[in-house]
Backbone as a ProteinNet text record, in pm:
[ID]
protein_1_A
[PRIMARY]
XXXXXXXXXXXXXXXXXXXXXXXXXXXXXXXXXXXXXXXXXXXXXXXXXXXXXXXXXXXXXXXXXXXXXXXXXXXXXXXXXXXXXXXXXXXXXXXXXXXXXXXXXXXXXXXXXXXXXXXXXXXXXXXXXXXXXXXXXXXXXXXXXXXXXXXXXXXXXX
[TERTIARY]
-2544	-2553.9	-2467.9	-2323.8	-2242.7	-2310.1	-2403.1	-2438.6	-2590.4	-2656.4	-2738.2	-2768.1	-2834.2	-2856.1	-2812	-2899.8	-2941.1	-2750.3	-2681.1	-2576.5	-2456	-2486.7	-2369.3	-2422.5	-2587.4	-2628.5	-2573.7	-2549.7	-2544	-2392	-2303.9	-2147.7	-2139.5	-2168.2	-2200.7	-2251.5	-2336.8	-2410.3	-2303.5	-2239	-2152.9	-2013.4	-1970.8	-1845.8	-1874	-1989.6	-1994.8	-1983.6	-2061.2	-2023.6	-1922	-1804.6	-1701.2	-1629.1	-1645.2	-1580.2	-1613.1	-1716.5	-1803.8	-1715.6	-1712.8	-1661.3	-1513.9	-1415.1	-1271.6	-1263.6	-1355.3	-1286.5	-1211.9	-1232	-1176.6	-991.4	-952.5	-819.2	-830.3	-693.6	-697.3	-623.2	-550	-481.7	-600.8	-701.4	-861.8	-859.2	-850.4	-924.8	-874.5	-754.6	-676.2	-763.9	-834	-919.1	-1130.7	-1092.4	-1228.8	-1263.4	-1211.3	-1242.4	-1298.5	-1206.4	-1245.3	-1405.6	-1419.9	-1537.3	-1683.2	-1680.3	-1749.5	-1791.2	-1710.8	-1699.7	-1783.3	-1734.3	-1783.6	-1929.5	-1973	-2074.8	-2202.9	-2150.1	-2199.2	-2292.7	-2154.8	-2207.9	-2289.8	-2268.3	-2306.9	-2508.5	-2537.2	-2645.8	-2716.5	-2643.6	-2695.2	-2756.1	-2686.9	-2703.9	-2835.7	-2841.3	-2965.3	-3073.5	-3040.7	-3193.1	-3208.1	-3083.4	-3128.5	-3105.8	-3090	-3079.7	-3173.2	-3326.6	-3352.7	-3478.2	-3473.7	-3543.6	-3692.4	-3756.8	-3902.2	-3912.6	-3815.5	-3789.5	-3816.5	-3747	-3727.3	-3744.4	-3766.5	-3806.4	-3679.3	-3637.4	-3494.6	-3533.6	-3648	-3691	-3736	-3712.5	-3708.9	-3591.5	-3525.6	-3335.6	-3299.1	-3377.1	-3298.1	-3347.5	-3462.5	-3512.2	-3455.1	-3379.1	-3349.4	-3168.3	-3130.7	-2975.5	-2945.3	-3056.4	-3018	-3051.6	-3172.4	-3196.2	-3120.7	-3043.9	-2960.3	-2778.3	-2771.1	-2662.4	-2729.9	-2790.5	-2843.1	-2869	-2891.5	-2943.2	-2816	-2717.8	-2613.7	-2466	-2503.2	-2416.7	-2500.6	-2644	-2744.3	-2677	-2674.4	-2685.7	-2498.2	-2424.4	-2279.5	-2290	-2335.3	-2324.5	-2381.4	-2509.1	-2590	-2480	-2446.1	-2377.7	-2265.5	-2167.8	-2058.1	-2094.2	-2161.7	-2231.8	-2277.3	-2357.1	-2376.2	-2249.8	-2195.1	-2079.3	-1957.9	-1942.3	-1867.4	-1903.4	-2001	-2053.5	-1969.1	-1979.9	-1873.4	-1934	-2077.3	-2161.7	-2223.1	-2202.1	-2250.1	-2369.3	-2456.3	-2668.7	-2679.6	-2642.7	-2740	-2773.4	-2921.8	-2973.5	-3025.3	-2958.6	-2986.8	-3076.7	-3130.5	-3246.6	-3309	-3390.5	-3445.3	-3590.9	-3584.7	-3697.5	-3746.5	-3933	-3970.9	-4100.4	-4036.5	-4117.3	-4141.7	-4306.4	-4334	-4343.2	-4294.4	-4289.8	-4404	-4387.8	-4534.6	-4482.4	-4320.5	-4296.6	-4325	-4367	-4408.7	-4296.6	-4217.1	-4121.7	-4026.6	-3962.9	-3855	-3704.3	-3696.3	-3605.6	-3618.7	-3730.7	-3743.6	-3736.8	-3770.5	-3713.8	-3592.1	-3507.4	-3383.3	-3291	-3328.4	-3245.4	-3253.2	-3438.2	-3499.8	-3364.7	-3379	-3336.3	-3186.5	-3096.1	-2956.6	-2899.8	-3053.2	-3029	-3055.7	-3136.9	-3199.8	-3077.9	-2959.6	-2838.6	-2787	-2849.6	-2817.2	-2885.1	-2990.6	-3092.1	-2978.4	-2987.7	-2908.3	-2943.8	-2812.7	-2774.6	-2875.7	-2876	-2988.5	-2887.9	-2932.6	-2874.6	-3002.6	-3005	-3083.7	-3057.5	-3085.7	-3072.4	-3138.5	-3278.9	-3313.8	-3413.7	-3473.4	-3585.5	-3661.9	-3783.7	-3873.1	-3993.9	-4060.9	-4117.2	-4169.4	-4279.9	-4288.8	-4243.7	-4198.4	-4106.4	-3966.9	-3927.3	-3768.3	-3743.9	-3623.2	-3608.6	-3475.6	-3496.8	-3371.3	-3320.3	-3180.9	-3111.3	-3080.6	-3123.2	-3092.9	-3028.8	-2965.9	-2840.1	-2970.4	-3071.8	-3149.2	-3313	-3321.5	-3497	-3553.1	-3560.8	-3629.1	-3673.8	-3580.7	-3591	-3699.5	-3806.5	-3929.8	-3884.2	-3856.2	-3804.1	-3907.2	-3978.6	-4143.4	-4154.6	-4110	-4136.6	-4016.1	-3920.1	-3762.3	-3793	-3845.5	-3815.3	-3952.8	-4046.4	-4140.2	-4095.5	-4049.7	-3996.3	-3906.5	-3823.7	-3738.9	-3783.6	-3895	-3960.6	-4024.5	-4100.2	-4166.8	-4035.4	-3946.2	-3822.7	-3781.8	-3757.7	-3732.4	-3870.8	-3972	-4091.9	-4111.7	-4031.4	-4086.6	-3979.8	-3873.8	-3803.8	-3855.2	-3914.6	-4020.1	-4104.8	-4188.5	-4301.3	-4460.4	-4420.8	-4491.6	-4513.3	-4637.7	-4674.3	-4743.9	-4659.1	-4688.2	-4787
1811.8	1685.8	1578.7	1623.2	1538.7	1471.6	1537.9	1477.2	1468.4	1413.9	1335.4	1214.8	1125.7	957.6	887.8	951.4	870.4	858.8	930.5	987.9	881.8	859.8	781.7	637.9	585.9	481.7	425.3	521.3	469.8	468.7	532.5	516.4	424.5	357.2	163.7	68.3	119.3	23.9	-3.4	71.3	104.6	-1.6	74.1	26.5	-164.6	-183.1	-336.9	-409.3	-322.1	-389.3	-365.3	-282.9	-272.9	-413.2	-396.1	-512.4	-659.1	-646.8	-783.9	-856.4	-751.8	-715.6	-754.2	-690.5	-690	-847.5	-874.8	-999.8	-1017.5	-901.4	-804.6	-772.5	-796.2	-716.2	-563	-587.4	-431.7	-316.8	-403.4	-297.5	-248	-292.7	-252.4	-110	-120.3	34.3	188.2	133.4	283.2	316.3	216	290.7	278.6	150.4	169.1	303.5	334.2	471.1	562.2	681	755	682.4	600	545.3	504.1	448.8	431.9	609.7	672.8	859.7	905	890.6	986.2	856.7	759.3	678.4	722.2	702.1	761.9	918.4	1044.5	1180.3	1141.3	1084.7	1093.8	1028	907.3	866.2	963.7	1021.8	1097.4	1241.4	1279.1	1350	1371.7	1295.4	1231.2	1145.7	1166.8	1110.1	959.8	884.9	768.6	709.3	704	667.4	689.7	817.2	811.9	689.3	725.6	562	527.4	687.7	615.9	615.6	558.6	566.8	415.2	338.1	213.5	126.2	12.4	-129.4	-206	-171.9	-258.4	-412.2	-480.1	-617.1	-662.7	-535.7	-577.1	-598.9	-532	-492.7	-628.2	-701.8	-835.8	-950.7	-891.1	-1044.4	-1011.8	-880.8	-841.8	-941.2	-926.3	-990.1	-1086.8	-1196.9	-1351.1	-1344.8	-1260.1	-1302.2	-1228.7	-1128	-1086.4	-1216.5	-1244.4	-1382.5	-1463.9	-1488.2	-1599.8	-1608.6	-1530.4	-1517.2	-1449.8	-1397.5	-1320.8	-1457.6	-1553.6	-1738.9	-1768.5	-1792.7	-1884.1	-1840.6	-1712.6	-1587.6	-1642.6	-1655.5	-1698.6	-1844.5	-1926.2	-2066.6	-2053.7	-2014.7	-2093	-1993.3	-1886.3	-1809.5	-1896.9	-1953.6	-2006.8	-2149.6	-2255.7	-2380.8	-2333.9	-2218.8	-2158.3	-2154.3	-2071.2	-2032.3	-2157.2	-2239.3	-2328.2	-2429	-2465.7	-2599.8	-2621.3	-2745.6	-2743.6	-2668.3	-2689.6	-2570.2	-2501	-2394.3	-2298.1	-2251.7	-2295.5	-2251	-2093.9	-2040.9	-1929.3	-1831.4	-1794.1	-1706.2	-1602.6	-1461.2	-1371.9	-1276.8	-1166.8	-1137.8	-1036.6	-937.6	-853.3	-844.4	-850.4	-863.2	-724.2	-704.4	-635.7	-613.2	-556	-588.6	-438.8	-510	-372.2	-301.2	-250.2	-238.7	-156	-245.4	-208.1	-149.6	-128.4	-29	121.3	173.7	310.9	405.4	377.6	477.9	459	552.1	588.7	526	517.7	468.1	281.9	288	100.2	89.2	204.2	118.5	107	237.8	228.3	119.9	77.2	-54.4	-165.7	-182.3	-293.9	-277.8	-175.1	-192.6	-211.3	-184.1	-179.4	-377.1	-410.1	-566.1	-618.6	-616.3	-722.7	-785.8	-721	-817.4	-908.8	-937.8	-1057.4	-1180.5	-1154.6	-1274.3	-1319.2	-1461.6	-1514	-1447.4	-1425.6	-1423.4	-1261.8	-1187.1	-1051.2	-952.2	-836.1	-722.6	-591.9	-458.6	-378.4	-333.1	-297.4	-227.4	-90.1	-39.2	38.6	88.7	163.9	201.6	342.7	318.7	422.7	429.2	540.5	519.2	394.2	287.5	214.3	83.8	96.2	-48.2	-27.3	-164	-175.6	-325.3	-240	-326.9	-407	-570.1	-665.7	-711.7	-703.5	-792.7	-966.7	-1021.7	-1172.6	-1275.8	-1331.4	-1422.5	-1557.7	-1579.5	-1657.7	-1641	-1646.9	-1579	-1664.2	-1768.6	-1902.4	-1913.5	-1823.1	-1881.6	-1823.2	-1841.5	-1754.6	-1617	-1519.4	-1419	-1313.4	-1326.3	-1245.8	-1280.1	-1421.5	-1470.2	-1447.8	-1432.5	-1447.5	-1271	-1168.6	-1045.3	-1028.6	-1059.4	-995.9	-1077.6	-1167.7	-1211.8	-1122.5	-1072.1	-965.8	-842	-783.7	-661.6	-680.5	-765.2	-838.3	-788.9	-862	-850.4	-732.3	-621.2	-477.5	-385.5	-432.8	-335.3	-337.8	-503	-491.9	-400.7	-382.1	-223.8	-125.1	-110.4	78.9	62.9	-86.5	-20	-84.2	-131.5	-175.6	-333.5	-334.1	-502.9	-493.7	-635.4	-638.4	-731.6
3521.7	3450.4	3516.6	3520.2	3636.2	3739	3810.2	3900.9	3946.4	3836.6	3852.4	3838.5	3921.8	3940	3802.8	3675.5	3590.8	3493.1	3515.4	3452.7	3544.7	3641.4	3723.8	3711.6	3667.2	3647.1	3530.7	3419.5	3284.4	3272.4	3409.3	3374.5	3428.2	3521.1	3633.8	3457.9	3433.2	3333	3191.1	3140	3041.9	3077.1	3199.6	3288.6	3331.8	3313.3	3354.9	3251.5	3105.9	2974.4	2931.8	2894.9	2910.2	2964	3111.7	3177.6	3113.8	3064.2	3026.7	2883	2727.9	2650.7	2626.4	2748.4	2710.1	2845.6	2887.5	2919.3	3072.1	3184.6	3241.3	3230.1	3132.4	3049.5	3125	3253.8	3302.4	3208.6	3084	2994	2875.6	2911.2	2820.3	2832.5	3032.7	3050.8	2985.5	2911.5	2844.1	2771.2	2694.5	2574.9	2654.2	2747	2810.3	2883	2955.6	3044.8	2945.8	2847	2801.4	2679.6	2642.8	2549.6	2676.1	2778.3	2879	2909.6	2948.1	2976.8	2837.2	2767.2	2634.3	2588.7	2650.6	2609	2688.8	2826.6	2947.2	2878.5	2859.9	2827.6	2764.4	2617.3	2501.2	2498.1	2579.7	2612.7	2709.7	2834.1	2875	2818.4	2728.5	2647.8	2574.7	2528.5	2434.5	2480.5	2619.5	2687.2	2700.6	2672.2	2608.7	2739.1	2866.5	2989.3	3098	3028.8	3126.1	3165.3	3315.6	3368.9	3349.6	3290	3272.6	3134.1	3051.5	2884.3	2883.7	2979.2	2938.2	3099.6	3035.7	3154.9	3182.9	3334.6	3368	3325.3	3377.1	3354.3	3149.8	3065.3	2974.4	2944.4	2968.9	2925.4	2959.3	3101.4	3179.3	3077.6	3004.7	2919.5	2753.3	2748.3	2576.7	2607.4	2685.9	2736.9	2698.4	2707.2	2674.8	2541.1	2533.4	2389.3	2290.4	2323.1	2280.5	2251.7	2355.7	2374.5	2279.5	2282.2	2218.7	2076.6	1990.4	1897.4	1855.9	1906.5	1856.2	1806.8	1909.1	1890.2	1783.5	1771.7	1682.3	1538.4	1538	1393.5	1333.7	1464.5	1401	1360.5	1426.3	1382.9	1264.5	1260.4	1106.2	955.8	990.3	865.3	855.7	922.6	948	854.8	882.6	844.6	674.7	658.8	547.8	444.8	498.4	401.7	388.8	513.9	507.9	437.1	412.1	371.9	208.5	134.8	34.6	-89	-65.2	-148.2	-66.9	-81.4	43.4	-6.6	97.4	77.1	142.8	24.3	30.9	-135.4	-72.7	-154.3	-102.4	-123.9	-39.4	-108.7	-50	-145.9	-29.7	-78.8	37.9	73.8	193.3	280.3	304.2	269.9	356.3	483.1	584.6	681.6	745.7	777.2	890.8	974.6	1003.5	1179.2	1224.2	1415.4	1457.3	1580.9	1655.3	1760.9	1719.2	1823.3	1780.3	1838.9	1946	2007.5	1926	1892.2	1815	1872.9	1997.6	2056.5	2067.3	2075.9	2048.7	1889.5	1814.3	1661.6	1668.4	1708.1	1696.6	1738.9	1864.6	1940.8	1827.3	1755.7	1719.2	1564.3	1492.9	1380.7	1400.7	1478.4	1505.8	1548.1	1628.2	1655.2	1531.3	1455.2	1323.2	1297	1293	1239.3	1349.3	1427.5	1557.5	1441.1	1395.2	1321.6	1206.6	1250.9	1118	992.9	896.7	779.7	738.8	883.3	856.6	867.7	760.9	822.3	751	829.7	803.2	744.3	603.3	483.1	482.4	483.6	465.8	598.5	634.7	709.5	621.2	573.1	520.1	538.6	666.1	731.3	829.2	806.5	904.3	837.8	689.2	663.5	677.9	738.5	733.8	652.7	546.5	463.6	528.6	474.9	557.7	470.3	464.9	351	443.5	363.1	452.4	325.8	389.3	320.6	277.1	299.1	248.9	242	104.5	140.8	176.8	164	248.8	379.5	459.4	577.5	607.1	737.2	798.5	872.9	761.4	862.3	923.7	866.7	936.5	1085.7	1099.2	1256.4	1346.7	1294.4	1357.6	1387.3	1296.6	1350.1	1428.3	1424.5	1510.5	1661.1	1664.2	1791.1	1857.8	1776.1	1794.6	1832.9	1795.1	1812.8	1909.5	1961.6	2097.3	2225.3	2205.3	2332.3	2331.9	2202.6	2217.6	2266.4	2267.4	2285.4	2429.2	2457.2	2594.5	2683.5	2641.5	2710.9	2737.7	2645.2	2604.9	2666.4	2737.9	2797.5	2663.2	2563.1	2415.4	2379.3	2425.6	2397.5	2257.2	2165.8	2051.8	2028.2
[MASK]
++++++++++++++++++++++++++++++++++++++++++++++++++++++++++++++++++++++++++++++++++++++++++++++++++++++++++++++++++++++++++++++++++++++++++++++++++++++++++++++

């Protein structure tokens, strides 16, 4: 296991987020090394690294939209809660999902809380239920956008 490609790819891949994360803080690596090591095993482990599982050129287009939506999701809760009456009505959403790999739900349902004022409440069978800080908003469109950029990892056009 040590020494195969996919196992030294995902300790490079880990080790760059790491670096990315602490900011490059060389007093990080006390606790980075062993969590990168045991992230590394632990994905390798479980298959979740290997290379015909997933699309490097999706991972490159899930990144920004990952950045992006992870700033969008802090500003609008922030403006929300700050405001002198703070707008929200939270309330639960349910939606259906249409990824079929188990590993693209998993990424998909672990991100939903990037989406403003979202977080994943439940998954039972192919609905996942969303708690969102406002039922108003269009969240049918905000997550299938979301499931679009995770499917396209797996290889799954929605």
């Amino acid at each position: 296991m040590l020494f195969e490609r996919s196992f030294w790819l995902s300790l490079l891949l880990l080790g760059a987020f790491w670096l990315l994360l602490s900011g490059g803080d060389a007093s990080s690596w006390v606790v980075g090394v062993p969590a990168v090591i045991a992230g590394a095993w632990a994905g390798h482990a479980l298959g979740a690294f290997r290379g015909d599982m997933w699309s490097f050129t999706g991972v490159l287009r899930y990144l920004p939209f990952f950045l992006a939506e992870s700033v969008r999701g802090g500003v609008d809760v922030t403006r929300r809660v700050m405001a002198s009456v703070p707008r929200v009505d939270p309330g639960l959403h349910d939606y259906p999902l249409t990824l079929k790999d188990p590993h693209a739900r998993l990424l998909f349902v672990n991100s939903v809380s990037l989406l403003p004022g979202t977080l994943a409440a439940d998954l039972c069978d192919d609905v996942l239920v969303v708690h969102a800080i406002d039922r108003a908003v269009a969240l049918d469109r905000e997550l299938l956008a979301l499931e679009r950029v995770v499917g396209r990892i797996y290889g799954e056009s929605l």
